[in-house]
KEKOL-255072 format. One record per residue (C-alpha): residue in one letter; z, y, x. Coordinates in steps of 0.5 Angstrom, whole numbers, plus 500, padded with zeros to 3 digits. Layout:
AZYX
...
// end
This chain:
X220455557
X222457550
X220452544
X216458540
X212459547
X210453547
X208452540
X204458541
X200454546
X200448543
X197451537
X191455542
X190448544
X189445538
X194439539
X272463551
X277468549
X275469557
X279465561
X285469565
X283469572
X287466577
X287467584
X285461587
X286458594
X284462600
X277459601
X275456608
X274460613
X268456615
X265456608
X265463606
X263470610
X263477611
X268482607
X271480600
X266483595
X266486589
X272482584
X269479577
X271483573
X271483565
X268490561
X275494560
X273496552
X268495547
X266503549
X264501557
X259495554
X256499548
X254504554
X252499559
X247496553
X245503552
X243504559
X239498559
X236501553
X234508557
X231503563
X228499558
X223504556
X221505563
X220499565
X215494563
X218488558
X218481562
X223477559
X222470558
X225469551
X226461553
X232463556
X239460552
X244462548
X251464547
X256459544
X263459542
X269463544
X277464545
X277463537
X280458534
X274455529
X275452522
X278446522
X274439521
X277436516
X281429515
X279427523
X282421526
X286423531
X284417536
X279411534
X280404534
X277399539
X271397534
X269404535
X268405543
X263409545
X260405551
X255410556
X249407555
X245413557
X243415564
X248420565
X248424571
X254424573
X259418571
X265420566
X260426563
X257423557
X250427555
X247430549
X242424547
X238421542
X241415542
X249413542
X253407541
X258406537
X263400537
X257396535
X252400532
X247404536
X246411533
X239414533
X237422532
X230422529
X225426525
X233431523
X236424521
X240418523
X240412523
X246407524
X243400526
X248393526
X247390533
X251384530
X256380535
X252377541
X245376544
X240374538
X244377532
X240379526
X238388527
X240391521
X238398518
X246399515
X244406514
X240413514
X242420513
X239427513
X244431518
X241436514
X242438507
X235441504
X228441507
X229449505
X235450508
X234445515
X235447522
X228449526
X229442531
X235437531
X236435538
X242433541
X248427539
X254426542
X259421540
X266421540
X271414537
X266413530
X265421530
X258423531
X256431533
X249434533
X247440535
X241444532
X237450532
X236455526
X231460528
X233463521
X240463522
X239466530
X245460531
X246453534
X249448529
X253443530
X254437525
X259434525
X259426521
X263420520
X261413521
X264408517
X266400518
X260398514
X255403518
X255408513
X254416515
X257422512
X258429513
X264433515
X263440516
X257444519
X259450523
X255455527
X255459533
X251465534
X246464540
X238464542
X235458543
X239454549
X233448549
X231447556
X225442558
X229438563
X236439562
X241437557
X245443553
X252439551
X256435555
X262430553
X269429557
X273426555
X275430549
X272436551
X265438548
X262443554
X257447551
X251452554
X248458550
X244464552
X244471548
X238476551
X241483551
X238489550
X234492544
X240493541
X242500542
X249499543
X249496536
X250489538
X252484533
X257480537
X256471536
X259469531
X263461529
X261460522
X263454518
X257453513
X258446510
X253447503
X247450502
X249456500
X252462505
X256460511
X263464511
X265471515
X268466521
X270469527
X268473532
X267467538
X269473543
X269481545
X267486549
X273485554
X272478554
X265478558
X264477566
X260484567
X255483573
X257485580
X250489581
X245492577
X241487572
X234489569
X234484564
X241481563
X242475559
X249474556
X250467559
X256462555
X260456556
X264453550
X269448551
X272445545
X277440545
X275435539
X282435536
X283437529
X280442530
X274445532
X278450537
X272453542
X275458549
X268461551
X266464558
X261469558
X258471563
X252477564
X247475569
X239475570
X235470565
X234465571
X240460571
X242452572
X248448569
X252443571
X257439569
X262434573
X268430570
X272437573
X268442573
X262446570
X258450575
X253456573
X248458577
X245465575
X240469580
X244474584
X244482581
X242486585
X246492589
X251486593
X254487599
X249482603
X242484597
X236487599
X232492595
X225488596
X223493590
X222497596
X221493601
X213494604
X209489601
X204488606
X197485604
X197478603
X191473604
X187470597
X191464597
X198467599
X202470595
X209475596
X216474596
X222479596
X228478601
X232477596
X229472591
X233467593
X240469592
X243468587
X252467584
X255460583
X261460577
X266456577
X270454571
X275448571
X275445564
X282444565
X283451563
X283454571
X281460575
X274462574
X271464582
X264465584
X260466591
X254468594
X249463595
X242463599
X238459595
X234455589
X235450585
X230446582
X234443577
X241440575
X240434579
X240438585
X248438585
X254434585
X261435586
X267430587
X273430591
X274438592
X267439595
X261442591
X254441594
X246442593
X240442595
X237448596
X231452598
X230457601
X224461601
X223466606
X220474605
X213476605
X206473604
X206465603
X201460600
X203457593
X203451595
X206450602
X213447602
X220451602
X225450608
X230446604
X238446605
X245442603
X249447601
X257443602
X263448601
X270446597
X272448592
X277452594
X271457596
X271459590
X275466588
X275471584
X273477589
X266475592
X264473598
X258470600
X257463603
X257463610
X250460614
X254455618
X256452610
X248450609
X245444613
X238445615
X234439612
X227437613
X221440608
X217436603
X212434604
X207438598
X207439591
X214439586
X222438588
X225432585
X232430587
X238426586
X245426588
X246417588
X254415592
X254417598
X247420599
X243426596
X235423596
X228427595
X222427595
X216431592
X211431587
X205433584
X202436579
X197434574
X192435569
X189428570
X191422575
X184423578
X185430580
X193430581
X192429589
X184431590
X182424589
X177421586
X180415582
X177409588
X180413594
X184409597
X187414601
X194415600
X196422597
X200428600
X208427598
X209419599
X215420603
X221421602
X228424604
X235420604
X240424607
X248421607
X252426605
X257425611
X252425617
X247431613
X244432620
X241425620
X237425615
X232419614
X225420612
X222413609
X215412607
X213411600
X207407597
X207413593
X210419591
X216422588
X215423581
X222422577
X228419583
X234415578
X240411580
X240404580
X248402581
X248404587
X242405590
X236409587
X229407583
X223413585
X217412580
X210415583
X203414583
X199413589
X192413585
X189412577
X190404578
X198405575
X205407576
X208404582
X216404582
X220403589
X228400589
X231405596
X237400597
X243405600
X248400602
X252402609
X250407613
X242405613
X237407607
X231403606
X225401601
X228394599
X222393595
X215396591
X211394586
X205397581
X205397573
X197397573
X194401568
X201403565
X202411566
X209414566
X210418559
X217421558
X219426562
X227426561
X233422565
X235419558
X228415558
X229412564
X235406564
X237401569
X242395569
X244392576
X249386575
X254386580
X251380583
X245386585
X239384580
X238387574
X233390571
X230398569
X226400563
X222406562
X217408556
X209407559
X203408556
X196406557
X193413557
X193417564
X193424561
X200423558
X203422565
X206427567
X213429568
X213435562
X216436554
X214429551
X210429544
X211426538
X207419540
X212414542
X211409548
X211402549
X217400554
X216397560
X221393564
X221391571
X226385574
X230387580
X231380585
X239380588
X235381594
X232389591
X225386591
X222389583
X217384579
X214387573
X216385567
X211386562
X213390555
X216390548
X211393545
X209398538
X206395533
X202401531
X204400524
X206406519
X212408516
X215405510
X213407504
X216414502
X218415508
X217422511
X219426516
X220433513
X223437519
X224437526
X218433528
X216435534
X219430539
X222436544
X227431547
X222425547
X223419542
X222412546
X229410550
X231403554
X237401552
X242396555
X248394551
X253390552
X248384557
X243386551
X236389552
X234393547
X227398546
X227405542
X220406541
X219411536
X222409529
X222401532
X228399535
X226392538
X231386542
X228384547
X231377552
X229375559
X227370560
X223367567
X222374570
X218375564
X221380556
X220377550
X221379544
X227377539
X228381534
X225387531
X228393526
X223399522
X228405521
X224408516
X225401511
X230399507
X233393510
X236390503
X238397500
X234401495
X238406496
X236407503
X230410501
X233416498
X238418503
// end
């Protein structure tokens, strides 16, 4: 869901140049069937693209306008951007960036709020940064060192400052300028003394790539992996091809560089009724800002993912495939008051393939829905996914889809399609009711289901005394070698987030409005279990994003897990965070995988320092409250007040506190 349709409902509410192909191996008889399809192909001429928008624009006028303007954008191409100036060419020890952000995958840093550079955590915040001194051990003073607006004027800001990443004392944000119709990317040094300053500003001509669960930068290595969307149509053949601008003042950005052409965009094996251009940049983070962008043109529907190798797009199939069905034309039979109907063909969809290495580009065909990023994983020469797979006809909106692993290796991906055989998917036990949630941890994949909700004491039908357990309180561990010999555990709950913990995994959940209930799944050997559960009373779940859950597993196999909670039940729910921050509760893992709470550190509800204001970028799309563990230290980011925190007995208890929106000492501070 787009940004400016949620605001509208907020409001009524009151609150490359193309990589060539190269032919990649033969794919495995076993993971693909069926005669060779159509062959990815790009347009031949900027002529063949303008005729295929104005074929889009005769069928446009004949059919009704559905398109979700919250799909992404396009960003940058096989162009060699403007060159950032005087970069360090590698940075030096006191500038690691240790991951301290629950990443998806290991080695795949992810756009966050908040990084750490040697030792100093930098927070993104209200269209600013700040750079806090975590000082040189446990117990050292916290010091505001510096605060920076990422933009240069209030007039001239972008719409929503949302990701960071960091690489050695460089720090990159990306941004969305509705004016400019762009992606921005900000690009600032910090200094030994924790001071902040700006090295260039660049835009890539997109629309909005903000997705409520995933993320739309990636880190590896030295490569910068950006996804961004440009809807097509409208444009009569007159389109204005994306752009990578350098913007660095507040004055006009230069003519910069057409990021790609008409000959360097993936045209779609079948007819698409409302394409969306579909990019992925990759920039090594050199000298330069040197971006190679693959487009790719596909219906709106899609899913990213990243793996330290590889990244993955999966976009609904077009139709007219060998294996497609027309369902348009299919005869819909009347359906009951409480079911409604699916078309044979919903659930196919294409899967890309682009090594960041610079390697052949290959797709398939696959059978199946993702229900987000999480559900794919992809190591040692094979990708998989959990899918459902919704069957054709007259079905209830609640009833469960049958579920399957999908598991083919790499080398199944090609440049002429096929599609993946039925032998390659896994049939795999149904949820129980309500939404998907899953995550690929080791060796195994492990789901499970919840619902949604308005309030805890309507979530499930319960009245809030009803002891009764509610429906989707079990959940799946599937080990990714033995696939058929899926586990379903019996949870004291249901499945509201499912996060990894070292090696094992951590599902938080609700049994009833007395609290959130938090289970430790140990999937150690070739057994899972529920090693142990406990229950935060009166405490709800109030961000929805996988930074802001964090865990710390010792390797003696205690440790402890941190998440923003709060007091009031209508905030539990698993969608967009607002802009009220949260207090961080912290639950204590026993060497045995027995969980304890551990109480909070808590917001002193006091109101930012005089003068300060936020002027942009105020609604917290991203969240704001993250747990934080950095070298052995346990930090709370809540809001505008980063708080250390120390075990001790089981029990967190304050050390120190910062207010990011104070001086610290220095007057200038105020003005930056």
């Amino acid at each position: 869901m787009s940004r400016l349709i949620m605001l509208g409902a907020l409001a009524l509410a009151g609150s490359a140049s193309a990589l060539a192909i190269a032919v990649a191996d033969d794919p495995t008889p076993t993971a693909v069937e069926g005669r060779a399809g159509p062959t990815l192909k790009r347009f031949a001429s900027a002529h063949a693209f303008d005729r295929y928008l104005k074929s889009l624009e005769r069928r446009r006028d004949r059919e009704a306008k559905t398109f979700d303007m919250a799909v992404p954008s396009p960003p940058p191409a096989a162009v060699a951007a403007p060159a950032m100036e005087a970069q360090p060419s590698a940075a030096p020890a006191e500038t690691a960036n240790p991951e301290i952000t629950n990443n998806q995958t290991i080695g795949v840093d992810e756009g966050g709020i908040v990084k750490q550079i040697g030792h100093y955590l930098v927070v993104l915040q209200d269209g600013r940064l700040f750079s806090v001194d975590l000082g040189r051990g446990e117990g050292a003073p916290l010091r505001l060192a510096d605060r920076i607006d990422v933009y240069r004027s209030a007039e001239t800001a972008a719409s929503w400052y949302d990701e960071m990443l960091v690489l050695g004392n460089r720090i990159l944000v990306t941004a969305y300028n509705y004016n400019e119709r762009a992606s921005e990317i900000t690009v600032l040094r910090l200094d030994e003394d924790g001071r902040m300053r700006r090295e260039g500003r660049f835009l890539l001509s997109s629309n909005d790539y903000y997705s409520t669960e995933n993320y739309a930068t990636r880190l590896v290595g030295d490569k910068l992996v950006f996804y961004a969307p440009f809807a097509l149509g409208g444009y009569g053949g007159r389109f204005e091809w994306p752009r990578l601008r350098r913007a660095d003042g507040d004055g006009e950005a230069d003519a910069g560089d057409a990021l790609f052409g008409p000959t360097q965009v993936y045209a779609p094996p079948g007819r698409v009724d409302w394409p969306v251009l579909h990019t992925i940049s990759v920039c090594p983070l050199k000298t330069r800002l040197d971006c190679t962008t693959t487009a790719f043109v596909g219906p709106a529907m899609r899913e990213f993912y990243v793996s330290p190798e590889d990244a993955f797009l999966w976009i609904g199939a077009p139709d007219g495939l060998p294996w497609s069905i027309d369902y348009r034309n299919q005869r819909r039979t009347s359906c009951a008051a409480d079911q409604s109907w699916r078309g044979a063909a919903d659930a196919s969809a294409l899967l890309y393939r682009l090594p960041l290495d610079g390697g052949g580009i290959g797709a398939v065909g696959v059978d199946g829905i993702p229900a987000d990023q999480f559900a794919f994983d992809s190591r040692e020469g094979r990708f998989r996914a959990l899918l459902s797979q919704p069957a054709a006809g007259c079905a209830r909106s609640d009833a469960a889809d049958p579920l399957a692993l999908l598991d083919i290796p790499l080398s199944a991906f090609a440049p002429s399609l096929r599609r993946v055989a039925p032998r390659a998917y896994t049939p795999l036990p149904a949820i129980d009711g309500g939404q998907l949630e899953n995550r690929f941890v080791g060796s195994w994949l492990v789901y499970g289901g919840r619902s949604t909700w308005s309030g805890l004491a309507t979530w499930s039908g319960l009245a809030p005394d009803d002891t009764r357990e509610p429906a989707g309180s079990s959940l799946i561990a599937v080990p990714l070698t033995r696939p058929t010999q899926a586990t379903r555990l019996r949870l004291p709950h249901n499945a509201v987030r499912i996060e990894r913990a070292g090696n094992d995994t951590v599902v938080t959940g609700y049994r009833d409005s007395g609290g959130l209930s938090l289970s430790y799944v140990s999937l150690a050997g070739d057994r899972a279990r529920i090693a142990g559960s406990t229950l935060l009373p009166q405490r709800f779940e109030s961000e929805g994003r996988s930074h802001a859950f964090n865990a710390w597993v010792r390797p003696d196999g205690s440790g402890v897990i941190g998440l923003p909670t709060t007091r009031k039940d209508w905030r539990a729910d698993r969608g967009w965070s607002d802009s009220e921050s949260s207090d961080l509760s912290f639950v204590a893992i026993g060497a045995d995988k027995a969980l304890s709470p551990a109480g909070e550190l808590a917001l002193t509800g006091r109101k930012p320092a005089a003068r300060y204001v936020c002027k942009v970028s105020c609604v917290d799309w991203y969240g704001n409250s993250r747990p934080i563990f950095a070298g052995g230290r346990i930090f709370a980011l809540m809001g505008t007040e980063l708080v250390e925190g120390r075990m001790t007995a089981g029990r967190i208890g304050e050390v120190a506190r910062v207010d990011l929106t104070g001086t610290a000492g220095r007057a200038d501070l105020a003005a930056r």
